[in-house]
C-alpha positions in Angstrom: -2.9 -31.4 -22.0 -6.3 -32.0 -23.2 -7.0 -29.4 -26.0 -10.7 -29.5 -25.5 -10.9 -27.8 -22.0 -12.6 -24.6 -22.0 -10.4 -21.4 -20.4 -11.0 -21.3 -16.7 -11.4 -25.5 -16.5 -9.8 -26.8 -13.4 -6.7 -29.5 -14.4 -4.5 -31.1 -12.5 -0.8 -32.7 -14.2 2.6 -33.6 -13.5 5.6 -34.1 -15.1 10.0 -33.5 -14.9 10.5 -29.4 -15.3 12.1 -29.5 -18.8 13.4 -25.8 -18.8 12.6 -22.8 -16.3 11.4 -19.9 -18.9 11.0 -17.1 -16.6 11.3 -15.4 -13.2 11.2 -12.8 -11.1 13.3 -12.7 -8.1 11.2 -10.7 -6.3 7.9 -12.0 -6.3 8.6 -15.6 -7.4 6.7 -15.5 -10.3 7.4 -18.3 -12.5 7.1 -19.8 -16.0 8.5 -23.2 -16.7 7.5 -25.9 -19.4 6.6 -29.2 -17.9 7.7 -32.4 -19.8 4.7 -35.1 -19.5 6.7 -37.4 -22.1 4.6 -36.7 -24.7 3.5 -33.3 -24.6 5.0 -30.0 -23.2 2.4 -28.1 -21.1 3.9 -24.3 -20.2 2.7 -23.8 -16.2 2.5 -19.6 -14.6 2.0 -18.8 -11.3 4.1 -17.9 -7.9 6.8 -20.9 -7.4 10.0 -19.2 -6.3 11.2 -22.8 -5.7 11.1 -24.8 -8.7 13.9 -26.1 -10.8 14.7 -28.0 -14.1 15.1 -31.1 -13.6 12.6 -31.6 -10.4 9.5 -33.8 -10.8 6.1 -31.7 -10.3 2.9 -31.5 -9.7 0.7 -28.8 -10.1 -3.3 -27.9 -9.7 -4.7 -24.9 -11.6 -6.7 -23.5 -14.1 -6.5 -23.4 -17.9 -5.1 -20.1 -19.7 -5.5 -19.9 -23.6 -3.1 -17.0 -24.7 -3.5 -16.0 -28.8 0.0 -15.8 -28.7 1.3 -18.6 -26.2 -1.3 -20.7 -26.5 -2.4 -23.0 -23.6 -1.4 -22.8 -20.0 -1.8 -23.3 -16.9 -2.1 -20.7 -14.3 -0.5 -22.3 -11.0 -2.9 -22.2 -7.6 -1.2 -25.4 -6.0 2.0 -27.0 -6.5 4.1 -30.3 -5.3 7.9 -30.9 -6.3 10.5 -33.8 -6.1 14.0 -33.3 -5.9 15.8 -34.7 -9.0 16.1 -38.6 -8.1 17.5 -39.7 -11.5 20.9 -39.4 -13.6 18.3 -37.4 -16.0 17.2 -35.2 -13.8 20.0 -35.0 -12.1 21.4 -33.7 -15.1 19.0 -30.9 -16.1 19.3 -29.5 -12.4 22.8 -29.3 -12.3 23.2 -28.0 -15.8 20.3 -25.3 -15.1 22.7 -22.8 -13.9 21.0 -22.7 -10.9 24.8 -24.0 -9.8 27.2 -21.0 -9.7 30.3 -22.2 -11.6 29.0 -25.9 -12.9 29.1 -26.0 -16.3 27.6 -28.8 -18.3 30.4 -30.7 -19.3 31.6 -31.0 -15.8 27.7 -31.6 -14.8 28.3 -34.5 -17.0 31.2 -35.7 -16.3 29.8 -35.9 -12.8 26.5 -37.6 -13.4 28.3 -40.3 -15.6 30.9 -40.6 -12.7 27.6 -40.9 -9.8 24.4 -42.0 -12.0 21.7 -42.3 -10.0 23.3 -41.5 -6.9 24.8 -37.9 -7.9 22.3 -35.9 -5.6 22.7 -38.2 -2.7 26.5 -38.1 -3.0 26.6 -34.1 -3.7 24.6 -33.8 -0.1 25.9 -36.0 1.9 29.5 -37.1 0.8 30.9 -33.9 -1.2 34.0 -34.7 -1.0 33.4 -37.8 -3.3 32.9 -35.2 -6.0 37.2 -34.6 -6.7 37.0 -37.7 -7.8 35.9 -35.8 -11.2 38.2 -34.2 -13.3 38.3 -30.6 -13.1 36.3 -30.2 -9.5 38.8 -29.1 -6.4 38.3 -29.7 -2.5 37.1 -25.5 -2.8 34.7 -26.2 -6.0 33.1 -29.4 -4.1 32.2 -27.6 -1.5 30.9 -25.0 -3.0 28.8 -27.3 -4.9 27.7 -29.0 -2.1 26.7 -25.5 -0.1 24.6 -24.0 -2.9 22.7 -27.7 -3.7 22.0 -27.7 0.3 20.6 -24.1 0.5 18.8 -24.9 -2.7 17.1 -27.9 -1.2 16.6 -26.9 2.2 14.3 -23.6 1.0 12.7 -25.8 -1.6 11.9 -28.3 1.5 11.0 -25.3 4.0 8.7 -23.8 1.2 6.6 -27.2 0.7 6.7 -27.4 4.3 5.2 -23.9 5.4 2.5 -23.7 2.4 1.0 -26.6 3.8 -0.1 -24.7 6.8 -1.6 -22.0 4.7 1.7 -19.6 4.4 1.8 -17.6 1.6 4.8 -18.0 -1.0 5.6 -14.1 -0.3 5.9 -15.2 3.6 8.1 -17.9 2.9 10.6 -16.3 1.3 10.7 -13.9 4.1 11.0 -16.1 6.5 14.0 -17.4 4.7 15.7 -14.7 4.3 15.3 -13.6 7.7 16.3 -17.3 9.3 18.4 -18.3 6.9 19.7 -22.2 6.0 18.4 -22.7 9.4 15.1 -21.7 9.1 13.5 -24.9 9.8 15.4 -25.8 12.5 14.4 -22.3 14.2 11.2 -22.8 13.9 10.8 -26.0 15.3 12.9 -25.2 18.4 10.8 -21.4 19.0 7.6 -22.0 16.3 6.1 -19.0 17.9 9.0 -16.9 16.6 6.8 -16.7 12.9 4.6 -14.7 14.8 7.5 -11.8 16.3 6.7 -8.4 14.4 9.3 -9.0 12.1 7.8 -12.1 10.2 4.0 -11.3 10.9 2.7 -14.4 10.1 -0.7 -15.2 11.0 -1.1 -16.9 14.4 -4.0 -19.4 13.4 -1.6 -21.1 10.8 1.7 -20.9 13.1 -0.6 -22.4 16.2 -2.2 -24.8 13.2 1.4 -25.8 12.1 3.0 -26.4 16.0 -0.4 -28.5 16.6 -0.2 -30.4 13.9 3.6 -31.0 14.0 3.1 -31.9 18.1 6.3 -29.2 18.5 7.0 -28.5 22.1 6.7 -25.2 22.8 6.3 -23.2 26.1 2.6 -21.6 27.3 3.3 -17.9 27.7 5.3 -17.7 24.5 2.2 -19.1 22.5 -0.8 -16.4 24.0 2.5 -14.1 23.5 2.7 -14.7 19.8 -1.5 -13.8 19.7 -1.0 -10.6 21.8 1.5 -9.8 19.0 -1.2 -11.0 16.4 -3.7 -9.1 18.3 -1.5 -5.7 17.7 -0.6 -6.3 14.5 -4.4 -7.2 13.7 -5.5 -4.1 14.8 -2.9 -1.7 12.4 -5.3 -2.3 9.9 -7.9 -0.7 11.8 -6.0 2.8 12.5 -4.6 1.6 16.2 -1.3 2.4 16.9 -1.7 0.5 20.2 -4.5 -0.7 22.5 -5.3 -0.6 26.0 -3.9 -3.3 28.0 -7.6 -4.2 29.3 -8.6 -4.1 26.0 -5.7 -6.2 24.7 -5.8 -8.9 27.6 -9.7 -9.3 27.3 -9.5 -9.9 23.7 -6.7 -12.5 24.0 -8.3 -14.2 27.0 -11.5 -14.6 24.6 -9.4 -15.8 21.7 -7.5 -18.4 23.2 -9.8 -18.9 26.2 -6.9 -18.6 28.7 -7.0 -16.9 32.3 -6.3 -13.2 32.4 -3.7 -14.3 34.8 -1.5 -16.3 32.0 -2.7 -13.1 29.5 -1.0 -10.7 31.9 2.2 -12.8 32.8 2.5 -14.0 29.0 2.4 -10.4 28.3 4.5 -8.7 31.1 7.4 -11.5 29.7 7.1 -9.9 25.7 7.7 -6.5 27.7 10.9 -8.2 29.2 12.0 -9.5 26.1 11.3 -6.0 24.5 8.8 -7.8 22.4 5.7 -5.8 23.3 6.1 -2.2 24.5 3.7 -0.3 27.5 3.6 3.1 28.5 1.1 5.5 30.8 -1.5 7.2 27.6 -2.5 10.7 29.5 -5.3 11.0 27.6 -7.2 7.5 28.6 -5.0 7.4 32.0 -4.0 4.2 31.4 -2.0 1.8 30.3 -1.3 0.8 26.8 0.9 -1.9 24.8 2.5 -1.2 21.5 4.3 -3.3 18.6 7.9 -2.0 19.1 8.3 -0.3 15.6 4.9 2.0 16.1 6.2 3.0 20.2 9.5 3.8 18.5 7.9 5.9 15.6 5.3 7.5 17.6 7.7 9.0 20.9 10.5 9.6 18.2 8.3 11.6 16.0 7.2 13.6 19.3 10.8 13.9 20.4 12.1 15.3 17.0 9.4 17.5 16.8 10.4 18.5 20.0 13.7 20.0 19.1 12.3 21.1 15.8 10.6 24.1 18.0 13.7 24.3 20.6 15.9 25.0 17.7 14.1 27.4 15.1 15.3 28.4 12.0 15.7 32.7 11.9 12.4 34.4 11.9 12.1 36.3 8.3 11.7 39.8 9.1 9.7 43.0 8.2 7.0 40.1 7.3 3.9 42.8 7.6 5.6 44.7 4.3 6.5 41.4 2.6 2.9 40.5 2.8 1.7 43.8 1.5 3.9 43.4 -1.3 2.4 39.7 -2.3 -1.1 41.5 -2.0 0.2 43.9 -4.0 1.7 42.1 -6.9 -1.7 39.4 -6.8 -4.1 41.9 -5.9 -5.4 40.2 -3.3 -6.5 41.2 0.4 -5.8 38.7 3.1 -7.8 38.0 5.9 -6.6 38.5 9.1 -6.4 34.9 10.2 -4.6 33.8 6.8 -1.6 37.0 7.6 -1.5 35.3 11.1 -1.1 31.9 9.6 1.9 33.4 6.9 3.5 35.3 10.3 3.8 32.1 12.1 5.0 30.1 9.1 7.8 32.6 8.7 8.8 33.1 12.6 8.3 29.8 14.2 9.3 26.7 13.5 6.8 24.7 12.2 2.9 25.3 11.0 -0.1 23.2 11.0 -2.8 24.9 8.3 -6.0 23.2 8.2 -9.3 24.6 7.4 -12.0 23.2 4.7 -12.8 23.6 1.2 -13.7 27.8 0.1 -11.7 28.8 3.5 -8.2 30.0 1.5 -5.7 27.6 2.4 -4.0 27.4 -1.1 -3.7 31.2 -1.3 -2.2 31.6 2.1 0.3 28.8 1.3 1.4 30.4 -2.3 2.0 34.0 0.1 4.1 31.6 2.5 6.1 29.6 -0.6 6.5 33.0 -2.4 8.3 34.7 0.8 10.3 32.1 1.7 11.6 31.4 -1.8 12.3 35.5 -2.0 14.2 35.1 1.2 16.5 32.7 -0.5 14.7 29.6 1.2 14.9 26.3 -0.3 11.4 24.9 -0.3 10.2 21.3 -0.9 6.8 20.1 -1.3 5.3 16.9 -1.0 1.7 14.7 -0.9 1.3 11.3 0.1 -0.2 10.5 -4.1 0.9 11.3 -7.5 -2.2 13.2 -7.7 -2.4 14.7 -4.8 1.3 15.8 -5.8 0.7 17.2 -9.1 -2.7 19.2 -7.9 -0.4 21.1 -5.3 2.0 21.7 -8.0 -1.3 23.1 -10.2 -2.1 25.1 -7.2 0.9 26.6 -6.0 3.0 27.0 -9.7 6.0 24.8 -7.7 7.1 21.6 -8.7 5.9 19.0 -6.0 6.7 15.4 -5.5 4.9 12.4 -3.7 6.8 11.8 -0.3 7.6 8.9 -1.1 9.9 10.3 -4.3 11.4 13.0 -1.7 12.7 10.4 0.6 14.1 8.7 -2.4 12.2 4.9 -1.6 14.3 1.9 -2.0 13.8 -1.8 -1.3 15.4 -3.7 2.0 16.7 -7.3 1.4 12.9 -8.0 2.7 11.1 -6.2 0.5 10.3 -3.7 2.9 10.9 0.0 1.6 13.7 2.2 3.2 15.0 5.4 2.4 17.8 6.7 1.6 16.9 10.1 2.9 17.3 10.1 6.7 19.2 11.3 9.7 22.4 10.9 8.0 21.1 12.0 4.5 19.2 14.4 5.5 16.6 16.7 3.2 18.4 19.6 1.3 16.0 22.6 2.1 15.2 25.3 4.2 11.5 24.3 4.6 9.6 21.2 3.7 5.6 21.6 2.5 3.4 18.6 3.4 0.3 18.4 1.7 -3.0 16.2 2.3 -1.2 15.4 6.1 -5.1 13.5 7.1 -3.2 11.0 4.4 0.0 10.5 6.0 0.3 7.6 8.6 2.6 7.0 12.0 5.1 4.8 9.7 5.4 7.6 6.9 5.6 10.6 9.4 8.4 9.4 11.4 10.5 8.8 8.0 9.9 12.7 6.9 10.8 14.0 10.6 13.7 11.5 9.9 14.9 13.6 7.4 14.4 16.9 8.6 17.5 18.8 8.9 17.9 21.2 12.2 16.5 24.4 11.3 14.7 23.4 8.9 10.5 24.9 8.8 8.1 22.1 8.6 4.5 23.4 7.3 1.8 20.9 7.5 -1.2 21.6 5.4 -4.6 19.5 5.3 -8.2 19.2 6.8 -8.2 17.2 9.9 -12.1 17.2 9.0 -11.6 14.1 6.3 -10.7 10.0 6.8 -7.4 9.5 8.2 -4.8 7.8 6.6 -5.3 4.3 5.5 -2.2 3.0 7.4 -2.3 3.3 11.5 -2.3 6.3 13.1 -4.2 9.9 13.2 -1.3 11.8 12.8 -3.0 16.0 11.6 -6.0 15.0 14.2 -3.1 14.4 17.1 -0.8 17.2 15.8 -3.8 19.4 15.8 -5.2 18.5 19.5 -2.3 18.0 21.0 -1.5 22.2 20.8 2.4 21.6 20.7 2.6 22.9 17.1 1.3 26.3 16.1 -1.9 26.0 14.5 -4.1 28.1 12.5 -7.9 27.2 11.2 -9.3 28.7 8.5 -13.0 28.3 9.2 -14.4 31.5 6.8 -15.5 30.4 3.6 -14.8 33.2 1.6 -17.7 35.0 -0.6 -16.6 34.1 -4.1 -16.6 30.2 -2.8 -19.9 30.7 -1.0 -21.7 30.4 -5.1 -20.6 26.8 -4.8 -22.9 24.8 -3.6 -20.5 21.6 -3.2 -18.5 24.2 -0.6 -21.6 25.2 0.8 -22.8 21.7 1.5 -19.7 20.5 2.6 -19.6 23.2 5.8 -22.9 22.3 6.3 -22.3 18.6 6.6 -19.3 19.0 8.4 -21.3 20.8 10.7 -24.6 18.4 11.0 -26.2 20.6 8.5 -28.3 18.5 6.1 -27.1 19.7 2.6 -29.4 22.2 0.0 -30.0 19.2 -2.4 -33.1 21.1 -4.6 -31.0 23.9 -6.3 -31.4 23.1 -10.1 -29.0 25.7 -11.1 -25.9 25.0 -9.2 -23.5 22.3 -9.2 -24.6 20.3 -6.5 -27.3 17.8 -7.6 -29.9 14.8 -5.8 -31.5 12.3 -7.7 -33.6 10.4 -5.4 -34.4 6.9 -6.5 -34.7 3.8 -4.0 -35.1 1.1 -6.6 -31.2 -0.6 -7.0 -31.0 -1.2 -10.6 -32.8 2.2 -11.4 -29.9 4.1 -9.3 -27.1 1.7 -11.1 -28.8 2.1 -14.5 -29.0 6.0 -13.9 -25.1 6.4 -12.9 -24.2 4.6 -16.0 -26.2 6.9 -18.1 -24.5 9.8 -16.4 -21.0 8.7 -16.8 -21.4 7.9 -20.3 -24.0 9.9 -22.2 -25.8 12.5 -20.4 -22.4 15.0 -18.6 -20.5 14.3 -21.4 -23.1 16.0 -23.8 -24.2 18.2 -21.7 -20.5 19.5 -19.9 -18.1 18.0 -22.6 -16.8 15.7 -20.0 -14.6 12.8 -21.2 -15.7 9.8 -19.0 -12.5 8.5 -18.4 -10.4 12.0 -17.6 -12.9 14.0 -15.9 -15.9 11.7 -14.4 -15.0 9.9 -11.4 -17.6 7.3 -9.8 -17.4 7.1 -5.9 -19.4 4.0 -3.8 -19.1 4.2 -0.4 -18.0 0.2 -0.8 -16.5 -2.5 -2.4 -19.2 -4.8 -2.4 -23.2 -5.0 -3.3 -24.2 -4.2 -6.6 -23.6 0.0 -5.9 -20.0 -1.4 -5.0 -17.3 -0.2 -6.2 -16.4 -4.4 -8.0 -19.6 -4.3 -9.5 -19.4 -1.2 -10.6 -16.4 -0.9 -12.0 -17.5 -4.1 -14.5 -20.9 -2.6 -15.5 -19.4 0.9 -16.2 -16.4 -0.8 -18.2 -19.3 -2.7 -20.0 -20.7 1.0 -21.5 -17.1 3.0 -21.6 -14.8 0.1 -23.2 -16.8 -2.8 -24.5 -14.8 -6.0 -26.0 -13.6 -4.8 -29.3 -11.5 -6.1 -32.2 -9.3 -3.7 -32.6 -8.3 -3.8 -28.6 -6.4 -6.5 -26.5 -7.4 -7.6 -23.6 -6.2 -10.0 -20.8 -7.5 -11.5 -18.1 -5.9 -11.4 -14.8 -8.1 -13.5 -12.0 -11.4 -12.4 -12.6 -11.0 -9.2 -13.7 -10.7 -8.5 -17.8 -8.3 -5.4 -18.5 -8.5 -4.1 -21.7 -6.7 -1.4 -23.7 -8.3 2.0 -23.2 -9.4 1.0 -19.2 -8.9 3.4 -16.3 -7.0 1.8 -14.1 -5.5 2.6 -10.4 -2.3 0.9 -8.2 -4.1 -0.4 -5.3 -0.6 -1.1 -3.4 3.0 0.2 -3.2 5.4 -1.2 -5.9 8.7 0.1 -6.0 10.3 -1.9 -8.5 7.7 -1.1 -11.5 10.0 1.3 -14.0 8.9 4.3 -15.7 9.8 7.3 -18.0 8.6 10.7 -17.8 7.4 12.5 -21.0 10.9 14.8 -20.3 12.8 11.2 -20.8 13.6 11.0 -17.1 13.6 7.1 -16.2 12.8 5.8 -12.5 11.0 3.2 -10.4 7.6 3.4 -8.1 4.3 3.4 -9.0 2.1 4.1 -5.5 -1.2 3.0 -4.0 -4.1 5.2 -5.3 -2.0 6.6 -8.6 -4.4 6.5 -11.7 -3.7 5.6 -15.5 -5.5 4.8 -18.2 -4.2 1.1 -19.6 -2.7 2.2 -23.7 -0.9 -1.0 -24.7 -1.0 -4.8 -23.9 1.7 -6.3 -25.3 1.1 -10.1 -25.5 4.7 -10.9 -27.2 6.5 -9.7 -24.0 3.9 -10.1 -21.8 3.8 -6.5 -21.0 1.3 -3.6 -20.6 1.7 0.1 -20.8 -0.2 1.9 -18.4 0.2 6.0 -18.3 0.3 7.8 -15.0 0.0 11.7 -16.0 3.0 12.8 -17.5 5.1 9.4 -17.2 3.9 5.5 -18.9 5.0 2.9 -16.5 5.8 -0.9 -18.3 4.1 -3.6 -16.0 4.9 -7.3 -16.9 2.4 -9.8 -16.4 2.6 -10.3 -12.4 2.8 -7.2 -11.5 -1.2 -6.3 -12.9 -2.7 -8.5 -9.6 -2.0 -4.9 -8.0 -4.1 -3.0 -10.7 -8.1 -2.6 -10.4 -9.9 -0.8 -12.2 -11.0 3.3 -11.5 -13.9 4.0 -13.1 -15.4 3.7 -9.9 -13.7 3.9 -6.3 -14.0 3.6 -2.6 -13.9 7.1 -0.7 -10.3 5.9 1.0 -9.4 5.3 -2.7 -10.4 8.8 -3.7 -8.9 10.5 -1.1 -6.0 13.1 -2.4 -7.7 13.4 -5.7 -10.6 16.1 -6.9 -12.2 15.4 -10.6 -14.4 17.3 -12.4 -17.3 15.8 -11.7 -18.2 13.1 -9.4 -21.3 10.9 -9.0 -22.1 9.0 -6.2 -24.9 5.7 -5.8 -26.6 5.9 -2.8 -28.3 3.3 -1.5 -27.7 1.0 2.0 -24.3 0.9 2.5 -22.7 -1.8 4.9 -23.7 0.2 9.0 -19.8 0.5 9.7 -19.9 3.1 6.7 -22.6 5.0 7.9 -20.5 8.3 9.0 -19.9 11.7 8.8 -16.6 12.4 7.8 -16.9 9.9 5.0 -19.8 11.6 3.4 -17.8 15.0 3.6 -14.4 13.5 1.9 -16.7 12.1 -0.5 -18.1 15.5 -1.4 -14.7 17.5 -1.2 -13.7 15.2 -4.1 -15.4 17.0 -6.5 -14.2 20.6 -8.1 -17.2 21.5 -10.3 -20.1 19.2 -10.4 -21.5 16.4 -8.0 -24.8 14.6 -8.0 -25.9 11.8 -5.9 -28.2 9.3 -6.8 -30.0 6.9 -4.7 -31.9 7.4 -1.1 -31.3 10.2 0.7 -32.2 8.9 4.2 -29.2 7.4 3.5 -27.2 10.9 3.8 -29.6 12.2 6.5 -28.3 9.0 8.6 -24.4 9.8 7.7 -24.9 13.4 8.3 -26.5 12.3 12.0 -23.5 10.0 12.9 -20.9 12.6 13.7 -18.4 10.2 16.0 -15.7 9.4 13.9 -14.0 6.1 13.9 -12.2 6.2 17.1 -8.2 5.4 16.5 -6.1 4.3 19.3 -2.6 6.1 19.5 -0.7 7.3 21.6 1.1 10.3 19.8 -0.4 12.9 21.7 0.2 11.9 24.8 3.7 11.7 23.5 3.7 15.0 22.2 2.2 16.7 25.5 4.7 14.9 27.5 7.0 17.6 25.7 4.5 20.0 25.9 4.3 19.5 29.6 8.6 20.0 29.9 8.3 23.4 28.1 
C-alpha cells in the first residue's frame, strides 16, 4: 500500500486473505491481512464472509493507527473462492473446517492440486481416497465447505442490491442452505415481517434478476413495507383507506389489486384487520403489534378480574406514614395510595411540583410493611437510578427485570415471561410515556396473577420512541384506575421551571423576565451569537458562577439533529471548548466522529452483548439506548475503550463505538428519562415538524434547578401555540374498551 496517502484517502486493492486476525460472530466485524505478494496490507470493516485463502477485493478508506499502523477500513468488498492448491490450502487449514487438520488438509491438496475445491463440492466421496478421511468425515467435509460457500455466494449476491451485511446474515439464518433458492422461487418473501427488508431493493433485485413472481404478492410485500415504514412514526397500524391509498400511489396500481393483494396477506395471516371503535373503521396491522396490542388488553383484563387482597385499615396506615415523615397528604394523593392498595392496578400521572414521588414512597412503604414484594423499573439507566434516588429502593431498567437475552436472530427475548414469571407482589413502572407496544406486552408477560401493577408517568410528554402510545391509551381508555395530580403544591410553586412548565402545558406563554429565579431567556436571533453564547455557558460562565462541572451536571438540549443549533454540530463545537486534542489523551476516530478520553458520551441503540462490572464487582451484559458515560480509557493495544455508565464501566471493542455519539448536547427524545442540573437550550428555527407543544414541555421538565434558553423566542410562542400532538395510530384502546365494554 502506498505509504504516502493521507488518513481518510480513498484506495482500492486486492490480494489472497493470508490469515483472518479477528472477528465477531455477531456483527461480522472483521480484521484479516491481505497478501498482495509484496506487501501485507491489514483490511477492518463488516465481512462476515471472508476466509483465508479466498482472493479479494476491497474499496475503502485509509486508517493510520500509532499502534497498528496502516489500514484499511472496508466500505466495499468482492471475494473469490480459493481456485488454487495454495489457496486451497490456507482455506482448508483455516479451521474454518471442523475436524480438518493441516496435515490431512495436505495430504488432500497434494492428493487433488488444483482441483481439491471442485472435487470436495461436487464428488466428496473422492476424498477416502486420502489416508485418514472416512465415508462420515467426507461428508462432513463436504457439508460445512457447501454451507460455507453457498452464504459467501448468497452474501455477494444480496449486497449487490443494497442489503446490508446485518440483513444478510439474517436472512440466512432464517432460510438456511436454501436461502437462495427461496428467494428466487417467492423473492417477495424478504419483505414478510420477519426479514424486513426494504421493498425498493427486493423489487430492484426480482427486476433486475427477471424472477417470476405473482402481482398480488409484490403490492403485498409494499403493504407490509408500508406498515413496517410507519413503526417508526409511532403507528401501531393504519387505516385501511389510508394504507391502500398510499400503496396505490407508491406502486401506481388500482385500488382494486391494493384491496385484493391485501385481503390475500389477511388470508395468509400475513397482514392483520380489525373494527378500531374509536375511528369506526377498519385498520390493518403487522401481526406481531395486533398480537401485542389485544394481548396486552386481554391480560390486563384479568389483571382487574383477579385482584390481589385489598390491604386493609389503609386510612390508619396512611396516618402513620404522615406521621413518621411529617407530611400531610392531599386528598387526591390518599385517594391515589387507597386505590393502589385495593385494586388491582394504578395509573399515577400528574406533572412536575404535583407530588407524584411522595404519593408513590407512601404506596412502596405500605406495601413493603404489608410484607409485599415490590419491583421497580424505568425504561433507562437513568431514569432507573433517579427513581431509586427518589424513592430510597433499589430500581432496575426493565429491560434488567425481564432478564434480556439474544434470539439466534439477534433479536432480544426474555427469559422472564408467562412461564417464568416476575417474583413480586407488585411491580412499579416508572417514566410509562417511555415504554412502547413491543416492551409493554413483555412486562404484562411476566406479571404473575395477583400481582399490583402501578404505572407512574406524565402522559403530558413525547411518547415512546418505539410504536405505540401506550400511558396516553391506558389513561383514555378508563379501564385502569386513574388518578391526576394536577395541584402544584406551594413549596414547588417558587420554581419557576414548574411554574412555566404548567403554564406551557396549558398554552400559557412562560414568565421568561424573572432575573432572580431559575428559569432564564436570552434572546438573540443572530445564529452564531446564540451558538457562541451556549458554549460560553456550558463552559465558563455556570460553572463559575453555580460550581457546575460541564460534563456531570450541564446538559445541552437542540430541538434537532441537524443545522448548526443541532445537536451534530453541536456536540463537535462544544467538545472543541470542554475536551480539546491533547497530548496526554487518546483519541480515535470512528466515521466522522473523533472520541477522545474524557468525552461524554451516550448509547444511541440497544446492545446486549456489551459486558460490564459494577463498582460492587457484579459482572453482566447490556448497555441501553439513551444510557450516558463519560469515555476514561482508549486502549489502542486491544482495541478497546472504557466507557463508565454511573456506578458500572462497560469495555466496548472497536465495533461496537458506531453505536456511541456523543452527549454534550442531545435531542429532546434523547433526553427524555433524564433531569440534570442545569440545562440550556439554542433556540432558533427548528425544522416545522418540531414545532410542538409537548416537545417544548419535555424539554423543560429536564431540568431540576436551572434552565435558560437562548435564541428567538417567537420560536417558543409558536411551540406553545401548536397544542395538537403528533397523532399516533393504535389500536390499544379500542382493544382495551372492548373489555371495558364486557364488564
Amino acid at each position: 500500500m502506498d505509504t504516502n496517502l493521507t488518513e481518510g484517502a480513498a484506495i482500492e486493492l486486492e490480494g489472497i486473505i493470508d490469515s483472518v486476525r479477528y472477528r465477531n460472530v455477531t456483527n461480522g466485524y472483521t480484521v484479516i491481512d491481505i497478501d498482495q505478494g509484496s506487501d501485507i496490507v491489514c483490511a477492518v470493516g463488516k465481512m462476515p464472509t471472508v476466509h483465508e485463502g479466498e482472493y479479494i477485493k476491497v474499496k475503502g478508506t485509509v486508517k493510520k493507527d500509532p499502534t497498528y499502523g496502516e489500514q484499511i477500513n472496508v466500505t466495499e468488498y468482492e471475494q473469490s473462492e480459493p481456485n488454487n492448491a495454495d489457496t486451497a490450502y490456507r482455506f482448508l487449514s483455516s479451521g474454518v473446517i471442523k475436524g480438518l487438520g493441516k496435515s490431512v488438509t495436505l495430504r488432500i491438496v497434494e492428493k487433488f492440486g488444483e482441483n481439491t475445491m471442485e472435487v470436495i463440492e461436487n464428488e466428496p466421496e473422492k476424498l477416502t481416497q486420502v489416508k485418514g478421511i472416512t465415508e462420515e468425515k467426507a461428508k462432513s467435509i463436504h457439508e460445512q465447505v457447501s454451507k460455507t460457500f453457498e452464504f459467501n455466494r448468497l452474501f455477494m449476491f444480496l449486497r449487490k442490491y443494497n442489503i446490508s451485511s446485518d440483513e444478510c446474515v439474517t436472512i440466512w439464518k432464517a432460510l438456511g442452505n436454501d436461502a437462495k433458492k427461496t428467494i428466487t422461487e417467492n423473492p417477495f418473501i424478504l419483505c414478510s415481517e420477519e426479514l424486513n427488508i426494504d421493498f425498493e431493493a427486493v423489487d430492484n433485485l426480482v427486476q433486475s434478476n427477471q424472477y417470476e413472481y405473482d402481482e398480488h404478492s409484490r403490492i403485498g410485500a409494499a403493504l407490509t413495507y408500508i406498515l413496517t415504514h410507519n413503526l417508526a412514526n409511532g403507528h401501531t397500524c393504519l387505516p385501511v383507506r389510508k394504507l391502500l391509498k398510499t400503496c396505490t400511489e407508491y406502486l401506481e396500481c388500482s385500488e382494486e389489486d391494493a384491496r385484493n393483494a391485501l385481503d390475500m396477506m389477511i388470508e395468509q395471516g400475513n397482514i392483520f384487520s380489525d373494527i378500531n371503535y374509536a375511528y369506526d373503521e377498519e385498520f390493518a396491522f403487522l401481526p406481531s403489534y395486533y398480537n401485542a396490542e389485544s394481548y396486552t388488553a386481554d391480560r390486563l383484563g384479568l389483571l382487574l378480574q383477579y385482584p390481589p387482597q385489598p390491604i386493609s385499615d389503609i386510612d390508619s396506615q396512611i396516618q402513620i406514614v404522615e406521621k413518621t415523615n411529617n407530611i400531610s397528604y392531599a386528598p387526591i394523593q390518599k385517594e391515589a395510595i387507597t386505590d393502589a392498595l385495593t385494586k388491582g392496578a394504578l395509573i399515577l400521572t400528574g406533572g412536575p411540583g404535583t407530588g407524584k414521588t411522595t404519593t408513590l414512597k407512601a404506596i412502596i412503604k405500605i406495601l413493603k410493611d404489608n410484607n409485599n414484594k415490590v419491583l421497580l423499573g424505568a425504561p433507562t439507566g437513568r431514569a432507573a437510578k433517579r427513581m431509586e434516588e427518589l424513592t430510597g429502593c433499589e430500581a432496575k431498567t426493565i429491560h434488567r427485570l425481564l432478564e434480556v437475552e439474544w434470539s439466534f436472530t439477534e433479536k432480544p427475548i426474555f427469559r422472564r415471561n408467562e412461564r417464568n414469571p416476575f417474583n413480586c407482589d407488585a411491580l412499579v413502572l416508572d417514566e410509562v410515556s417511555m415504554i412502547d407496544t413491543m416492551l409493554f406486552e413483555s412486562v404484562v408477560k411476566a406479571l404473575p396473577l395477583g400481582c399490583r401493577l402501578i404505572l407512574v408517568g406524565d402522559s403530558d410528554q413525547l411518547p415512546s420512541v418505539g410504536a405505540g402510545n401506550i400511558l396516553a391509551d391506558l389513561k383514555e381508555s378508563g379501564v385502569l384506575p386513574t388518578v391526576t395530580l394536577d395541584t402544584v403544591f406551594r413549596q414547588s410553586m417558587k420554581s419557576l421551571i414548574i411554574t412555566n412548565a404548567h403554564r406551557i402545558n396549558s398554552g400559557e406563554m412562560p414568565i421568561m423576565n424573572d432575573r432572580d429565579n431559575d428559569f432564564f431567556f436570552l434572546p438573540d436571533y443572530d445564529i452564531a451569537s446564540i451558538k457562541n453564547t451556549v458554549l460560553d455557558l456550558y463552559s465558563k460562565r455556570l460553572p463559575k458562577a453555580y460550581g457546575y462541572s460541564p460534563v456531570k451536571d450541564i446538559q445541552v438540549i437542540s430541538f434537532s439533529r441537524v443545522g448548526d443549533l443541532g445537536t451534530t454540530e453541536m456536540n463537535r463545537a462544544l467538545q472543541a471548548v470542554i475536551n480539546p486534542p491533547s497530548d496526554n489523551k487518546k483519541q480515535l476516530i470512528v466515521g466522522t466522529r473523533v472520541f477522545r478520553e474524557g468525552d461524554k458520551v451516550m448509547q444511541c441503540k440497544n446492545n446486549y452483548n456489551i459486558s460490564w462490572t459494577r463498582d460492587d464487582g457484579v459482572i453482566g451484559e447490556g448497555i441501553f439506548n439513551g444510557d450516558i458515560g463519560i469515555l476514561q480509557e482508549i486502549k489502542k493495544s486491544s482495541k478497546s475503550v472504557k466507557i463508565r455508565f454511573d456506578d458500572k464501566t462497560a469495555v466496548y471493542t472497536n465495533e461496537s463505538l458506531n453505536d456511541i455519539e456523543h452527549a454534550y448536547c442531545m435531542t429532546v427524545h434523547k433526553s427524555q428519562g433524564n433531569e440534570f442540573e442545569a440545562v440550556v437550550i439554542p433556540v432558533h428555527t427548528p425544522p416545522q415538524p418540531l414545532i410542538y407543544r409537548n416537545l417544548l414541555y419535555t424539554a423543560v421538565t429536564r431540568a431540576k434547578k436551572l434552565i435558560i434558553f437562548v435564541g428567538k423566542p417567537e420560536t417558543v410562542y409558536k411551540m406553545i401555540e401548536n397544542y395538537k400532538k403528533k397523532q399516533r395510530y393504535t389500536n390499544f384502546q379500542s382493544f382495551l374498551s372492548e373489555f371495558g365494554s364486557q364488564e
